[in-house]
DOBA-587840 format. One record per residue: x, y negated, z of N, C-alpha, C, CB in turn; residue number from 1. Coordinates in steps of 0.05 Angstrom, whole numbers, plus 32768, in hexadecimal, padded with zeros to 4 digits. Last residue first. Glycine has a CB too. Layout:
! residues N
<n.c1:X&n.c2:Y&n.c3:Z&ca.c1:X&ca.c2:Y&ca.c3:Z&c.c1:X&c.c2:Y&c.c3:Z&cb.c1:X&cb.c2:Y&cb.c3:Z&seq:NUM>
...
END
This chain:
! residues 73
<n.c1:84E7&n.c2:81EA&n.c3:91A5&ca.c1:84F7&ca.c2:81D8&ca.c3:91A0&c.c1:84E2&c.c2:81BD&c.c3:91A7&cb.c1:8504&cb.c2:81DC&cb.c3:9181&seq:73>
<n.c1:84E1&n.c2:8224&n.c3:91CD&ca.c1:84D4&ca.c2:8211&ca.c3:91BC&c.c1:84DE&c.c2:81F9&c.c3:91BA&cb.c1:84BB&cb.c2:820E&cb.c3:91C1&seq:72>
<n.c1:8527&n.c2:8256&n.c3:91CA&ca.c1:850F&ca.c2:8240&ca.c3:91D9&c.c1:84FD&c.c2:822C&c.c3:91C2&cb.c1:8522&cb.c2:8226&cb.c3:91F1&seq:71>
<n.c1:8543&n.c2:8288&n.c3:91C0&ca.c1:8539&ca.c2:8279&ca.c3:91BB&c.c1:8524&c.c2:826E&c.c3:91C7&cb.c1:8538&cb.c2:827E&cb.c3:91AD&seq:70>
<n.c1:8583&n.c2:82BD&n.c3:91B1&ca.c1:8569&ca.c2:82AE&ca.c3:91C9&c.c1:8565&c.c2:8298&c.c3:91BC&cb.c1:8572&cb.c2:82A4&cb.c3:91ED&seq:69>
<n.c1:8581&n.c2:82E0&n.c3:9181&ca.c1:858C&ca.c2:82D2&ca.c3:918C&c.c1:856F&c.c2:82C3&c.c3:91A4&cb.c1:859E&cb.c2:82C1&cb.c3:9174&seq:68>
<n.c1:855F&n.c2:8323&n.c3:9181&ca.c1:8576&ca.c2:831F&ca.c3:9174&c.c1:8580&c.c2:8301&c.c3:918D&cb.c1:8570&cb.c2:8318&cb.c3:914C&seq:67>
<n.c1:8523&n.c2:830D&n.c3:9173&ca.c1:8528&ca.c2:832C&ca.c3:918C&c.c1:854D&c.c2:831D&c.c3:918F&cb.c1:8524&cb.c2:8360&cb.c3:9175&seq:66>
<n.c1:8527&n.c2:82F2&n.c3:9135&ca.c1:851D&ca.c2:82F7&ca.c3:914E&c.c1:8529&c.c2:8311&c.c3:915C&cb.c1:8500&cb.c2:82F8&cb.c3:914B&seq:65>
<n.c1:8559&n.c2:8305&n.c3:9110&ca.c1:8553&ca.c2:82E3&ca.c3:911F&c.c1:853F&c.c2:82E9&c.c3:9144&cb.c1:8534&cb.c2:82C9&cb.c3:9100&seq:64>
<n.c1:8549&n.c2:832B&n.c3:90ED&ca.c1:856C&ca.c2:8328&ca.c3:90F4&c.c1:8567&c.c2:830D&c.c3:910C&cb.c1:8587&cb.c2:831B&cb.c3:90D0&seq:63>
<n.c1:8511&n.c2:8330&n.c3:90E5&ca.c1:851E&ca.c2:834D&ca.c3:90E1&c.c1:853B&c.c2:8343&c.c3:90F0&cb.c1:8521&cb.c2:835A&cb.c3:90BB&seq:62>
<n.c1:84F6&n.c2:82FB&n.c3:90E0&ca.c1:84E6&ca.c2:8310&ca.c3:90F8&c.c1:8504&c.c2:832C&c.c3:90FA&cb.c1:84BA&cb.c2:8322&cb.c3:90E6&seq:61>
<n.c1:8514&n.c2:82E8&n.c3:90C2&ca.c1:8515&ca.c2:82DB&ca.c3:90D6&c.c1:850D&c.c2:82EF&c.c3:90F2&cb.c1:8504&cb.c2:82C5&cb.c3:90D1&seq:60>
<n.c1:8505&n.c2:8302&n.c3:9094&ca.c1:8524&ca.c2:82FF&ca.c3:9097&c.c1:852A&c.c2:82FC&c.c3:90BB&cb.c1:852F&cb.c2:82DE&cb.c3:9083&seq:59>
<n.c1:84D4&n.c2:82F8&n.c3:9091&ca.c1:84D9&ca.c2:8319&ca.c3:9098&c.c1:84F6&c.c2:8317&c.c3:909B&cb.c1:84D0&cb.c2:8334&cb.c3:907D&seq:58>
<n.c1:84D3&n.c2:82C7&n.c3:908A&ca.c1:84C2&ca.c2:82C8&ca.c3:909F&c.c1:84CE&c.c2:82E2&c.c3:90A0&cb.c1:84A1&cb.c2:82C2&cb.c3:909D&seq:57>
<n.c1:84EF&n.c2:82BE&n.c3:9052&ca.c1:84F7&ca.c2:82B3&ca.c3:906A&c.c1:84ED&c.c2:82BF&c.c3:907E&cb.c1:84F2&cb.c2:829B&cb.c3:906B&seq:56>
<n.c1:84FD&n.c2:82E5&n.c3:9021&ca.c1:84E3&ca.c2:82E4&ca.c3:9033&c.c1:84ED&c.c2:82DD&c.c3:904B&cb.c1:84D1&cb.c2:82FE&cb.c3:9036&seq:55>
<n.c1:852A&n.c2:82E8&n.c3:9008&ca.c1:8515&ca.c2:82E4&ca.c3:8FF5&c.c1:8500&c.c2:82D4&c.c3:9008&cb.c1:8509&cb.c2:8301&cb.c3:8FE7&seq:54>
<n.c1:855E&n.c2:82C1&n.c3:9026&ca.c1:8552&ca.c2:82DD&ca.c3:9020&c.c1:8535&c.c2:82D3&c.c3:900A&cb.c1:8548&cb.c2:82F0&cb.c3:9042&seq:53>
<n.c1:8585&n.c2:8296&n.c3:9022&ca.c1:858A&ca.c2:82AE&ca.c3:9008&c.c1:8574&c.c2:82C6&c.c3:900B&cb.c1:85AE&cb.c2:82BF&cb.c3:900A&seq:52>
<n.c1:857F&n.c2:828A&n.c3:9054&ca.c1:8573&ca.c2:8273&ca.c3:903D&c.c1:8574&c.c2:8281&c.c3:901B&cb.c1:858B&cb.c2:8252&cb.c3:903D&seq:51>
<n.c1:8596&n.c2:82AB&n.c3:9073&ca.c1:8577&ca.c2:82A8&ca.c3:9071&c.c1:8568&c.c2:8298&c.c3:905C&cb.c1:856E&cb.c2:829E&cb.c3:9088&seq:50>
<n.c1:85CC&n.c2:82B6&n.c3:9065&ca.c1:85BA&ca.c2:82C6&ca.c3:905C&c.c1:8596&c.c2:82C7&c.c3:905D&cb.c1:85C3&cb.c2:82D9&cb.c3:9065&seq:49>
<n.c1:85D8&n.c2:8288&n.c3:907B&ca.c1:85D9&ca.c2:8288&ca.c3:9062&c.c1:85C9&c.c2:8298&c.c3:905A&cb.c1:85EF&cb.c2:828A&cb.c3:9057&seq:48>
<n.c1:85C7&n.c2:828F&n.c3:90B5&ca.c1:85BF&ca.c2:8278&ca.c3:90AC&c.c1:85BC&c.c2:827D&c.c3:9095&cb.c1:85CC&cb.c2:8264&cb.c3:90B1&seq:47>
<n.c1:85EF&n.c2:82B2&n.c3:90BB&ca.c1:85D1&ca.c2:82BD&ca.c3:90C3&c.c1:85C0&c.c2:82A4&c.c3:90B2&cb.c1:85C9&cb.c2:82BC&cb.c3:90EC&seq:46>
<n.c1:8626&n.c2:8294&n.c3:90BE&ca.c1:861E&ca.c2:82AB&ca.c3:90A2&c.c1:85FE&c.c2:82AF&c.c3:90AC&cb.c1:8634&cb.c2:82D4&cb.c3:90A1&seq:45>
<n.c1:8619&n.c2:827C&n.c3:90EB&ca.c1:8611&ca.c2:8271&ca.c3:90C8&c.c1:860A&c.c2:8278&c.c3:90B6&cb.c1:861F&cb.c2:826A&cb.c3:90BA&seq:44>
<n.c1:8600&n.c2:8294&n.c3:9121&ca.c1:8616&ca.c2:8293&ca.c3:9113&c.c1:8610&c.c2:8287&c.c3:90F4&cb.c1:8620&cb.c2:82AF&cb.c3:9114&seq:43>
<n.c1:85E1&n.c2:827A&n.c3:9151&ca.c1:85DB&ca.c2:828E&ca.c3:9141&c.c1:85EC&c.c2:828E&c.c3:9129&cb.c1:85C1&cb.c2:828C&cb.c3:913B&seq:42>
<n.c1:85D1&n.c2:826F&n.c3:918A&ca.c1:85EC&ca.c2:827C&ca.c3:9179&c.c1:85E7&c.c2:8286&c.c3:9169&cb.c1:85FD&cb.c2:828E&cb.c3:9181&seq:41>
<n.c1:858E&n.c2:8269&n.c3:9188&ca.c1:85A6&ca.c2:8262&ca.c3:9193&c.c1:85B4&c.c2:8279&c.c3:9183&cb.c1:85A9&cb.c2:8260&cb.c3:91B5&seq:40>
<n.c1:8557&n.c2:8244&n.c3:9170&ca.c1:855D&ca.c2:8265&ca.c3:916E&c.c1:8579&c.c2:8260&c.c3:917A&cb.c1:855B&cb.c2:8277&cb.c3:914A&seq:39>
<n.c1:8518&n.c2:8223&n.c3:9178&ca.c1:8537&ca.c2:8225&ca.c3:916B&c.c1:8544&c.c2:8241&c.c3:917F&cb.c1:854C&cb.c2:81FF&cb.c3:9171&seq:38>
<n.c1:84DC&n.c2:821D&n.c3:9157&ca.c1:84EE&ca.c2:822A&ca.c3:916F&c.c1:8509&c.c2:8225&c.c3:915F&cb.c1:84E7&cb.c2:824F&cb.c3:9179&seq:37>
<n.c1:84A6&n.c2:81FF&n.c3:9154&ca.c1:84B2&ca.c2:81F4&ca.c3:9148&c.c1:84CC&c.c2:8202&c.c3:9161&cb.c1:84A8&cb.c2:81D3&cb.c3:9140&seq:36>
<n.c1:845C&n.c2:8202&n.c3:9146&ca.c1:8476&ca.c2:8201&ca.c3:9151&c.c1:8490&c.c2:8205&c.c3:913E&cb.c1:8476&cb.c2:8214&cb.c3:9166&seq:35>
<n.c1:8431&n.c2:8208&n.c3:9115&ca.c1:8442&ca.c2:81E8&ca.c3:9122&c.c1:8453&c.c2:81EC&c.c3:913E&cb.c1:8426&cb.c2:81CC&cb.c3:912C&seq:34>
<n.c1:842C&n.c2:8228&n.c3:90F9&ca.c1:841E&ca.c2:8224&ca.c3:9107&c.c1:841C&c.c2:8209&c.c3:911E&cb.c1:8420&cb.c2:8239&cb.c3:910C&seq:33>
<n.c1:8462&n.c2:8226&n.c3:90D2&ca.c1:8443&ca.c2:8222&ca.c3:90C8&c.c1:842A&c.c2:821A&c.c3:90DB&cb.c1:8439&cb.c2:823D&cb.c3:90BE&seq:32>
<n.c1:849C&n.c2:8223&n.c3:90FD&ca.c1:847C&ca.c2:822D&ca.c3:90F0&c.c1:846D&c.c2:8217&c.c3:90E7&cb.c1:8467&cb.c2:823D&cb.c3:9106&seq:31>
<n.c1:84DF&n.c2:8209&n.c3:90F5&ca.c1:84C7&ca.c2:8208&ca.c3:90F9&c.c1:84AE&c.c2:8212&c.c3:90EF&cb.c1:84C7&cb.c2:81F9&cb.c3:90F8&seq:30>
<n.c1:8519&n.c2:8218&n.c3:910C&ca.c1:84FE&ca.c2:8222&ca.c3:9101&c.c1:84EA&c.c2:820F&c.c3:9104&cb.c1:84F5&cb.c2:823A&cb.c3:910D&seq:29>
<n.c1:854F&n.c2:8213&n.c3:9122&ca.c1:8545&ca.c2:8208&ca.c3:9125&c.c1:852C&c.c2:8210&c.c3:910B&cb.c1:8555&cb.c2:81F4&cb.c3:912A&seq:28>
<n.c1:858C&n.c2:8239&n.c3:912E&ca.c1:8586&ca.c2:8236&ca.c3:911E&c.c1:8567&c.c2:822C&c.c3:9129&cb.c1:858D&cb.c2:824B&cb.c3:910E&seq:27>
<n.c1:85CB&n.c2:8214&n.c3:914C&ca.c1:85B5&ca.c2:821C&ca.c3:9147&c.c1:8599&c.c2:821B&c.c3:912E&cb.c1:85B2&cb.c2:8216&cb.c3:9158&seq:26>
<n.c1:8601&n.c2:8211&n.c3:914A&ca.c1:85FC&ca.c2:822E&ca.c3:914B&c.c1:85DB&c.c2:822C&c.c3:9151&cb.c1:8610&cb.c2:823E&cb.c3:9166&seq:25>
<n.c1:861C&n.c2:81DD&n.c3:9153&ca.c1:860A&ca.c2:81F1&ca.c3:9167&c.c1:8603&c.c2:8204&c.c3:9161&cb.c1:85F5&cb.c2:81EB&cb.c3:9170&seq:24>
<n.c1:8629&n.c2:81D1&n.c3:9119&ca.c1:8643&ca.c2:81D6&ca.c3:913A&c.c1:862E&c.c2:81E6&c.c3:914C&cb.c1:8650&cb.c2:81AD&cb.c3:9153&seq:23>
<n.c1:8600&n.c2:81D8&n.c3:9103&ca.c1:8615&ca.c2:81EB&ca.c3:90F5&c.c1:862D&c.c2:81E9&c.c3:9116&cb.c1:8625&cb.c2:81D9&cb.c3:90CE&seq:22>
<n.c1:85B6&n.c2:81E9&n.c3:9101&ca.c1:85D7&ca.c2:81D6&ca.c3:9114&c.c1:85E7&c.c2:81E0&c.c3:910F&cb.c1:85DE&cb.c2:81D3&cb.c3:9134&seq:21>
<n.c1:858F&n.c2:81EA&n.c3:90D3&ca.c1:85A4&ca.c2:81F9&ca.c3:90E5&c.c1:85BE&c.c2:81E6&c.c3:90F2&cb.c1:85B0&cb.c2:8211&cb.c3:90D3&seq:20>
<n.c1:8550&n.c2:81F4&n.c3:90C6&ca.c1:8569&ca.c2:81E6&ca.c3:90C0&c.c1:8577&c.c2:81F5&c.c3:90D5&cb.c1:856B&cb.c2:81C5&cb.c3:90C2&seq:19>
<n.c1:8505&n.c2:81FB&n.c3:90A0&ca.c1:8519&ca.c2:820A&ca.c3:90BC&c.c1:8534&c.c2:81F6&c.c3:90A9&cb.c1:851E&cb.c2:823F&cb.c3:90BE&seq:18>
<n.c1:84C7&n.c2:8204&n.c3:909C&ca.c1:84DC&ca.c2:81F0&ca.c3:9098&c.c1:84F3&c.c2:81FF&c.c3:90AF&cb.c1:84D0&cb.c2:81CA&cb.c3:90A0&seq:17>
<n.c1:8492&n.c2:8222&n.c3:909E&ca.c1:8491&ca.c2:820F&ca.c3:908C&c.c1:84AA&c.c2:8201&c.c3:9086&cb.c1:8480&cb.c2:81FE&cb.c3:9093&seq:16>
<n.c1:8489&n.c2:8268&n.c3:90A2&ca.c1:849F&ca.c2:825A&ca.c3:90A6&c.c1:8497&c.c2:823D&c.c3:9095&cb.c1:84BB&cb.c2:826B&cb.c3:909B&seq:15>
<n.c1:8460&n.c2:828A&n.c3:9091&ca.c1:8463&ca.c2:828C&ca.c3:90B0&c.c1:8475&c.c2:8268&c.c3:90AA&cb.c1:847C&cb.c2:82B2&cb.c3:90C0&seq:14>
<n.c1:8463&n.c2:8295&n.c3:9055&ca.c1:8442&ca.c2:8290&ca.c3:906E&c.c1:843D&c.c2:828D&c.c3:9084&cb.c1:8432&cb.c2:82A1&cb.c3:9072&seq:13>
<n.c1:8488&n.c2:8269&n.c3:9028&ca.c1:847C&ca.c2:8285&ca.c3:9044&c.c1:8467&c.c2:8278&c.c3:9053&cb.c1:8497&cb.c2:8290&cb.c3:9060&seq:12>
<n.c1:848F&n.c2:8246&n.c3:9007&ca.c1:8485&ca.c2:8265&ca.c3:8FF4&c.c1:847A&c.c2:8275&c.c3:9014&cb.c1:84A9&cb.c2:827E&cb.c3:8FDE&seq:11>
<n.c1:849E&n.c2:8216&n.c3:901D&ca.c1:8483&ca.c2:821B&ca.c3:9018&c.c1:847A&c.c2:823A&c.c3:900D&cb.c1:847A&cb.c2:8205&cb.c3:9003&seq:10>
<n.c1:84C9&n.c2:8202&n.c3:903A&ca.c1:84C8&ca.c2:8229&ca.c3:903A&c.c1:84A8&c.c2:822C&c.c3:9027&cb.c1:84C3&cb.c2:823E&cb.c3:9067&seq:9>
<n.c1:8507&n.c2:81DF&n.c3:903A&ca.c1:84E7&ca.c2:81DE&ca.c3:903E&c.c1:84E6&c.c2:81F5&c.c3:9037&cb.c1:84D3&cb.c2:81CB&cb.c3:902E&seq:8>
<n.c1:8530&n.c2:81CF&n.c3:905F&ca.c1:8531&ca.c2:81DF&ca.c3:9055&c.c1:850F&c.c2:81E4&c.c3:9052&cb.c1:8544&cb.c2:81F0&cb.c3:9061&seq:7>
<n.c1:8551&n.c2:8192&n.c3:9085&ca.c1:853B&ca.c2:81A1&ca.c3:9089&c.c1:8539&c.c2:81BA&c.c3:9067&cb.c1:851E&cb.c2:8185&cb.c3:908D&seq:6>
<n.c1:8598&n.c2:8191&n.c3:9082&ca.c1:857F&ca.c2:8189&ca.c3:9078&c.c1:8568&c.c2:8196&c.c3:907F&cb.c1:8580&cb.c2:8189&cb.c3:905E&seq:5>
<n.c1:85BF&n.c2:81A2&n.c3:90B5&ca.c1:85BD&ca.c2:81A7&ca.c3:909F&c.c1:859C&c.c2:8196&c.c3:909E&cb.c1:85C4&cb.c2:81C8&cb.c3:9097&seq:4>
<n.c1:85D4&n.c2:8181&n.c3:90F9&ca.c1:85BE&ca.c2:818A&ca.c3:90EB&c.c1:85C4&c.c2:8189&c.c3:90CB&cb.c1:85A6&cb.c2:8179&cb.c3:90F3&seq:3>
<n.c1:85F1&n.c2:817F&n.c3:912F&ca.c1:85FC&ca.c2:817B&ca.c3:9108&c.c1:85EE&c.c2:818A&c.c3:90FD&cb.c1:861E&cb.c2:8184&cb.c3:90FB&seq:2>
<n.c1:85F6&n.c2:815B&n.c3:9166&ca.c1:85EC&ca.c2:8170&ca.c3:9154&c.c1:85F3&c.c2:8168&c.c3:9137&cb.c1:85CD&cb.c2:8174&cb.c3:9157&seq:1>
END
């Protein structure tokens, strides 16, 4: 795996920390609530535009969930 840096989120109410496997294609979350899911194929550009949105948690719920398969990490 080729994990980018953890990405801290303190401004959201859902999301405390999310990174991304740039060869695997995964994008890796972690909640506030203390899970912690990783998200499959999920292309980079998805990646860029999540660290560029205003509101991680509505980025995540609107282009991320339903969208790529995902298990609890």
């Amino acid at each position: 795996m080729n994990w980018t840096d953890w990405i801290e989120t303190p401004d959201s109410s859902n999301i405390a920390r999310y990174r991304y496997d740039i060869k695997g294609h995964v994008l890796q979350v972690e909640f506030k609530n203390g899970g912690t899911y990783n998200y499959y194929d999920v292309p980079q550009a998805v990646f860029d535009q999540m660290k560029a949105a205003t509101s991680k948690g509505q980025f995540l719920a609107q282009n991320v969930k339903g969208v790529y398969r995902y298990a609890r990490a």
